[in-house]
N, C-alpha and C positions, 0 to 999 in steps of 0.2 A: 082314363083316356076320353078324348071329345067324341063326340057322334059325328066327327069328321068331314066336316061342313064344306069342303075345299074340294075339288075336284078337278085332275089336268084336260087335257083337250081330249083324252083318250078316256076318256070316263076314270081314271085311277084314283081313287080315295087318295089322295096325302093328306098327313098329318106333322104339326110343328113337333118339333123335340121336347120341347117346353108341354107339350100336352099329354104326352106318354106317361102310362103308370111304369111302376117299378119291375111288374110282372110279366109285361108285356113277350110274347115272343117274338125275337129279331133273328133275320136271316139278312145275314154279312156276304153278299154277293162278292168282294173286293177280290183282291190277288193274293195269293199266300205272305209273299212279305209284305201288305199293307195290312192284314187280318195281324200275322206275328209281331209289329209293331206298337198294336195299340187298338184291341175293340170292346165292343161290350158285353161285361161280365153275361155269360151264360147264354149267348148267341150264337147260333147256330153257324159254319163256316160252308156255305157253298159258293165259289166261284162261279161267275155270272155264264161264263164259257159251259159250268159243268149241270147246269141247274137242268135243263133236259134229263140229261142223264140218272140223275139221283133225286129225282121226283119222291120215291119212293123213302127219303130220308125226312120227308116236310112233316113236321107234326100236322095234327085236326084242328080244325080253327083256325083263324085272323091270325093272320103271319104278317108282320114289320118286316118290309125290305128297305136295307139300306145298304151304301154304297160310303165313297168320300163326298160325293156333293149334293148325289139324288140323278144323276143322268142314267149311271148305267141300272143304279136301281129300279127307276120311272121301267125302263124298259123290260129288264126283268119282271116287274108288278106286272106289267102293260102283256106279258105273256103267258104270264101263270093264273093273271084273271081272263083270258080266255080261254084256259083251260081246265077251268072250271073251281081255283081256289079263289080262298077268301084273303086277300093281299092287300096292306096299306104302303103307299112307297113315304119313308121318311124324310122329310123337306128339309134340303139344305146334308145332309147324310151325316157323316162321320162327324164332319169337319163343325156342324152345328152341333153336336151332340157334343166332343168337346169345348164349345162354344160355351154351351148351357152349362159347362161344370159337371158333367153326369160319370159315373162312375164308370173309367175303364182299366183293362188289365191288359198286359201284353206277355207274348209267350218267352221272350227274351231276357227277363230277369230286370230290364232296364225299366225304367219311368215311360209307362207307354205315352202317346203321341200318336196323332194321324197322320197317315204320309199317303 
């Protein structure tokens, strides 16, 4: 991963898809049938609604949030770095991550896809 050079207006590290290691840990902010459809292997699933709540479920360290585009996730990053994690929001989300060709799984048996 890059030393994250990019910066939104809200101080939030983003980083390109393209720049991500393999190991990365990612927290999938999206909605239950957009997560079931189609995300990435080994990513954490909290709802952007629910992430207050289940604070308590975030590993230690640099957490990747992404969404489908990077909106809800900006904003998600934008509140979990004021509360004290270490949070990069993913530029461009889901939709760039299938973009780059990166490896996803969906929970429905079918060829995932981001919706």
């Amino acid at each position: 991963m890059t030393d994250f050079p990019t910066f939104d207006v809200d101080g939030v590290p983003t980083v390109a898809v393209t720049d991500l290691s393999d190991d990365a840990v990612v927290l999938d902010v999206r909605e239950d049938e957009e997560w079931a459809a189609g995300h990435a292997p080994g990513a954490l699933h909290i709802p952007m609604g629910q992430v207050p709540q289940r604070l308590g479920e975030l590993p230690e360290g640099r957490v990747l949030v992404v969404c489908r585009s990077g909106g809800r996730s900006q904003r998600t990053a934008q509140w979990l770095q004021r509360n004290g994690h270490d949070v990069v929001n993913v530029d461009g989300g889901m939709s760039a991550w299938a973009g780059a060709g990166r490896a996803m799984v969906s929970e429905t048996g079918q060829e995932p896809f981001v919706r």
